[in-house]
C-alpha positions as CSV (number, residue, x, y, z in Angstrom):
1,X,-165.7,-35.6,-74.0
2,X,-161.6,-36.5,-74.8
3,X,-160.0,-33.6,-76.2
4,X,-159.6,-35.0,-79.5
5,X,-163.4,-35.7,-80.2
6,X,-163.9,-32.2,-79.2
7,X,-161.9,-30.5,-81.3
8,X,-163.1,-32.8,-84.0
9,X,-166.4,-31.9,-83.9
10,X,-165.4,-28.3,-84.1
11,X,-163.6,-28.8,-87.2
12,X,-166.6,-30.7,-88.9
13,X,-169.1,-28.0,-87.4
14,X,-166.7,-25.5,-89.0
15,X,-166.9,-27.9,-92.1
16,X,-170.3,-28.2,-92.3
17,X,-171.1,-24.6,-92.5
18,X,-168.6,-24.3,-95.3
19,X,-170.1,-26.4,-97.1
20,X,-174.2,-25.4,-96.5
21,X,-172.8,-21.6,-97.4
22,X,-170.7,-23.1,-100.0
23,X,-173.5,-24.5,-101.8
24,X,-176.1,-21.9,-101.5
25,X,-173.4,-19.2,-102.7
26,X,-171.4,-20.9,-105.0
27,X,-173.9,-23.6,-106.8
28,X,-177.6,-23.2,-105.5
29,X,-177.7,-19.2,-106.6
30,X,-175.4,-19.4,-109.4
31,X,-177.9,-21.9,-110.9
32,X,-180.7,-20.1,-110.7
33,X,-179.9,-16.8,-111.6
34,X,-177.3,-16.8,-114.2
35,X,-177.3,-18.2,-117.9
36,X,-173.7,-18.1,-119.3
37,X,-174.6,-17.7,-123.1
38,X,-177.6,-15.5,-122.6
39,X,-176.5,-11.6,-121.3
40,X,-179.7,-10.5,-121.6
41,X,-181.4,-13.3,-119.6
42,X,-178.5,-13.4,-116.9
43,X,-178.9,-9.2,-116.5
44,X,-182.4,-9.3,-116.1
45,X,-182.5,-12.3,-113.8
46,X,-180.0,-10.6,-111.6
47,X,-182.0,-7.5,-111.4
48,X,-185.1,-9.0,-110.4
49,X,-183.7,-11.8,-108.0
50,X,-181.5,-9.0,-106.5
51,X,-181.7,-9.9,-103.5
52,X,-180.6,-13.6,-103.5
53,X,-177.4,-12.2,-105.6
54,X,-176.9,-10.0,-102.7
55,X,-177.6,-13.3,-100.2
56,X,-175.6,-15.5,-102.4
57,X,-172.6,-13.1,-101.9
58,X,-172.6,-12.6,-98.3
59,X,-173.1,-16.4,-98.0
60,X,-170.2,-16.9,-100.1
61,X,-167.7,-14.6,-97.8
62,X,-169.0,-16.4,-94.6
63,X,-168.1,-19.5,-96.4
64,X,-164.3,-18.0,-96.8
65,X,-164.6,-16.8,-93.5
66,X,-164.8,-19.7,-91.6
67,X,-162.5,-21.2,-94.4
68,X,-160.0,-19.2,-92.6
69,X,-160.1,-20.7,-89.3
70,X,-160.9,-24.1,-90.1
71,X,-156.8,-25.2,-90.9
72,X,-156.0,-23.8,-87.4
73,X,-158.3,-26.5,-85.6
74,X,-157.4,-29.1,-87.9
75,X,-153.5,-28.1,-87.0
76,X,-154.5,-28.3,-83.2
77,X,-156.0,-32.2,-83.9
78,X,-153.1,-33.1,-86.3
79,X,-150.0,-31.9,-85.6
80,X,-149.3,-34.8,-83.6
81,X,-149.0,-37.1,-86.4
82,X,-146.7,-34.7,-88.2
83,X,-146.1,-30.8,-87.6
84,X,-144.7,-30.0,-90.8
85,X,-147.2,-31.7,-92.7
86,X,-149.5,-30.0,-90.2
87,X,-147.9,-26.9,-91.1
88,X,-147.7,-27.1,-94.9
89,X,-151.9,-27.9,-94.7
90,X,-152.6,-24.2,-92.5
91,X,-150.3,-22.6,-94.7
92,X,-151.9,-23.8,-97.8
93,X,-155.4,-23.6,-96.7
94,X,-154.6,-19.8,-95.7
95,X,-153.5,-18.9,-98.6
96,X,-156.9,-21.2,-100.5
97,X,-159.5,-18.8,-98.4
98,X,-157.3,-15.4,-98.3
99,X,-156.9,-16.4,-102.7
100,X,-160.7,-17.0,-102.4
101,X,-162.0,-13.6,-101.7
102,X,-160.2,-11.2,-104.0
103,X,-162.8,-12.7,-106.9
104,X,-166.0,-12.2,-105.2
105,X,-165.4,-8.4,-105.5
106,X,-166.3,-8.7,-109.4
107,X,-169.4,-10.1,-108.1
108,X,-170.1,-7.1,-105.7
109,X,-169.2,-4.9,-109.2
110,X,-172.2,-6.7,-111.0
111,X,-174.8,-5.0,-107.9
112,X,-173.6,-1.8,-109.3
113,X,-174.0,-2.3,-112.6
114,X,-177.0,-3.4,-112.2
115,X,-178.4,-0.3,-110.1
116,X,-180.4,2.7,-110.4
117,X,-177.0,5.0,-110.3
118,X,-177.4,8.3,-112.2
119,X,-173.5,7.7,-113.9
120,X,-175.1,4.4,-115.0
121,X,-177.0,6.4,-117.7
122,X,-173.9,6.6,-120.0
123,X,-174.3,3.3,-120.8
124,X,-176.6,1.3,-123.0
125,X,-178.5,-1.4,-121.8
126,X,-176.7,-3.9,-123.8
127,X,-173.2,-2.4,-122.5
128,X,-174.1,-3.0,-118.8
129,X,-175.2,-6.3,-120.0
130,X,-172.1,-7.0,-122.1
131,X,-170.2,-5.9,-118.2
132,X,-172.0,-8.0,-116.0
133,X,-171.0,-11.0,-118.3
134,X,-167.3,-9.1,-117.7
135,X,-167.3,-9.3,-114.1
136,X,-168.7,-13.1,-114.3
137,X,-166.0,-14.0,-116.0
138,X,-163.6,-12.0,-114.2
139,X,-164.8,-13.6,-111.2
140,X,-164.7,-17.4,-112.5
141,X,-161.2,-16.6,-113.6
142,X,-159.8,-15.5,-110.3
143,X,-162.1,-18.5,-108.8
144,X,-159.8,-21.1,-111.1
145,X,-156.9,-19.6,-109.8
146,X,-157.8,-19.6,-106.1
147,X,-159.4,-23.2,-107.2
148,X,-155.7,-24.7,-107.2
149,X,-155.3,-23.9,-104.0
150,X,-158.8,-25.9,-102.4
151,X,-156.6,-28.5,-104.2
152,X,-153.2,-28.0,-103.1
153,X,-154.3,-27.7,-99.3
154,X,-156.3,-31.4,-99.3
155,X,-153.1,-33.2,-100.1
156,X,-151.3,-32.9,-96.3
157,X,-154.5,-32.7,-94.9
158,X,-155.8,-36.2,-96.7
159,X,-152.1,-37.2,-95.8
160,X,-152.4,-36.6,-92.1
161,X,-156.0,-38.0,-91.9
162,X,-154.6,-41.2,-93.5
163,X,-151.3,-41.3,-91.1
164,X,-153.4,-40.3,-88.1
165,X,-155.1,-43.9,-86.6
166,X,-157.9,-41.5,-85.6
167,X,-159.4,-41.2,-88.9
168,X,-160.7,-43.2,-91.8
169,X,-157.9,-43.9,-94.0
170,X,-160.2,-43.7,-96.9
171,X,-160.9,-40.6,-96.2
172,X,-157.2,-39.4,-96.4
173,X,-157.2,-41.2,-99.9
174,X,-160.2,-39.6,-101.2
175,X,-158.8,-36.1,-100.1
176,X,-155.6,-36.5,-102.0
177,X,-156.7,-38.0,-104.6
178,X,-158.8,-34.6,-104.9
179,X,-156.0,-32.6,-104.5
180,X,-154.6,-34.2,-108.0
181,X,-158.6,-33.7,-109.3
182,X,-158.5,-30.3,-108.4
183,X,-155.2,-29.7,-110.5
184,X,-156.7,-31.9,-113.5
185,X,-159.8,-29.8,-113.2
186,X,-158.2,-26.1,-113.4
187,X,-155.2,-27.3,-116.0
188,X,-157.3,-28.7,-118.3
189,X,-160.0,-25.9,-118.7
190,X,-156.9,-23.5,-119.3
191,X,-155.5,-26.0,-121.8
192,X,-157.7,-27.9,-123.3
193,X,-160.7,-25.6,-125.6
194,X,-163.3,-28.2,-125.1
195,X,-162.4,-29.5,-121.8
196,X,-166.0,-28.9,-120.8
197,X,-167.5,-32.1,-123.5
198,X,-164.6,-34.6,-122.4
199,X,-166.1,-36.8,-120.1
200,X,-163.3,-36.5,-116.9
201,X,-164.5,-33.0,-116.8
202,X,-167.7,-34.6,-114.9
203,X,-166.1,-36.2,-112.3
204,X,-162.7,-35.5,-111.9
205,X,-163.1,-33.0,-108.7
206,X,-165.4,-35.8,-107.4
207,X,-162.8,-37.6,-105.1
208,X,-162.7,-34.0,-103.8
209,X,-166.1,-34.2,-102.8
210,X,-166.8,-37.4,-101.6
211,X,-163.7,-36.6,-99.1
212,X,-164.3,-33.2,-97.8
213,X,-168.1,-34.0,-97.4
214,X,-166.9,-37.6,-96.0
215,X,-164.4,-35.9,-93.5
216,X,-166.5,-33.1,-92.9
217,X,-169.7,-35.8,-91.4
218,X,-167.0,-37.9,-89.8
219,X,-165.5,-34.8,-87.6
220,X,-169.2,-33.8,-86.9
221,X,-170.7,-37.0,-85.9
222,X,-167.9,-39.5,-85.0
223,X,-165.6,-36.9,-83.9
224,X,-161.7,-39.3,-83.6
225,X,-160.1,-41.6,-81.4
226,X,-158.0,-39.9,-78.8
227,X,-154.4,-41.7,-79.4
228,X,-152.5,-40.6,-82.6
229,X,-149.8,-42.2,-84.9
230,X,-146.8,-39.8,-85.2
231,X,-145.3,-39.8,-88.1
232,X,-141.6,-38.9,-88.2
């Protein structure tokens, strides 16, 4: 196996574990457990599927984890084309996992609120409730702000996938096209009060998603073409 297919299909292995973690952590669990209007029925739904909360946060971390080392293969396959493209998508992606773990720690808060702990007993049931919805929205708040950042790192990366000649171009599109998604996405929930009910809200971070998962299968299955086009 060429050295470029290889170290493709590390980066979509990588990829692809990003995104089965991502899922289960960040949308699967999420989904099932928590009920953004209803503190009572998000408490008690956390208390009795402990244990998937728990799961959902560790699989969540492993997802940031490997979200770490990811830009460096990428840089290894790309930096042909053009190293300080190259370098601008590692330092941006570093900085998108590294932003992406300071929010999951209100998450690790909600286990203790939601514990047996004798210090606990100061507070009423509907005041631990009233803090777990806290620490949700804590966490979604930091997760915006890291969110810019899963945008901001796609647009070298989608620009070196479509300069490369070992990669779809469409691929490169889609994933800068999602960088400007991303920014549409986190902007206009912080601007806009009922950004939720406009329609672009449903798929604006979906370019985003069809490239990422696109590139992701591509590097895994297909691997790329051993010559690259160097950009100046």
């Amino acid at each position: 196996m060429d050295s470029n297919k290889r170290t493709a299909r590390i980066a979509g292995l990588l990829y692809f574990i990003v995104v089965l973690t991502g899922i289960f952590g960040i949308m699967y669990v999420p989904s099932k457990l928590l009920v953004m209007k209803d503190a009572s029925a998000t408490f008690n739904n956390i208390v009795n599927g402990e244990q998937l909360f728990r799961l959902s946060i560790a699989s969540t971390l492993m997802s940031y984890i490997v979200m770490l080392i990811i830009p460096f293969v990428l840089y290894k396959l790309l930096k042909p084309v053009n190293k300080n493209m190259a370098v601008l998508m590692v330092a941006l992606g570093m900085v998108s996992a590294i932003l992406s773990f300071v929010p999951v720690s209100y998450k690790m808060d909600i286990i203790t609120l939601v514990s047996d702990a004798d210090y606990l007993n100061i507070y009423s049931t509907e005041q631990l409730q009233s803090k777990v919805m806290l620490s949700l929205g804590s966490y979604y708040n930091g997760t915006r702000i890291a969110m810019l950042f899963w945008g901001l790192w796609l647009f070298p990366f989608g620009y070196l996938v479509f300069k490369s000649g070992i990669l779809p171009k469409f691929l490169g599109v889609f994933l800068m096209f999602g960088c400007l998604g991303y920014l549409i996405h986190v902007f206009g929930r912080l601007i806009f009060l009922n950004y939720s009910e406009l329609a672009i809200s449903s798929f604006v971070t979906l370019p985003a998603t069809i490239g990422e998962l696109g590139i992701c299968l591509w590097l895994l299955i297909m691997g790329a073409k051993e010559k690259l086009s160097t950009v100046n």
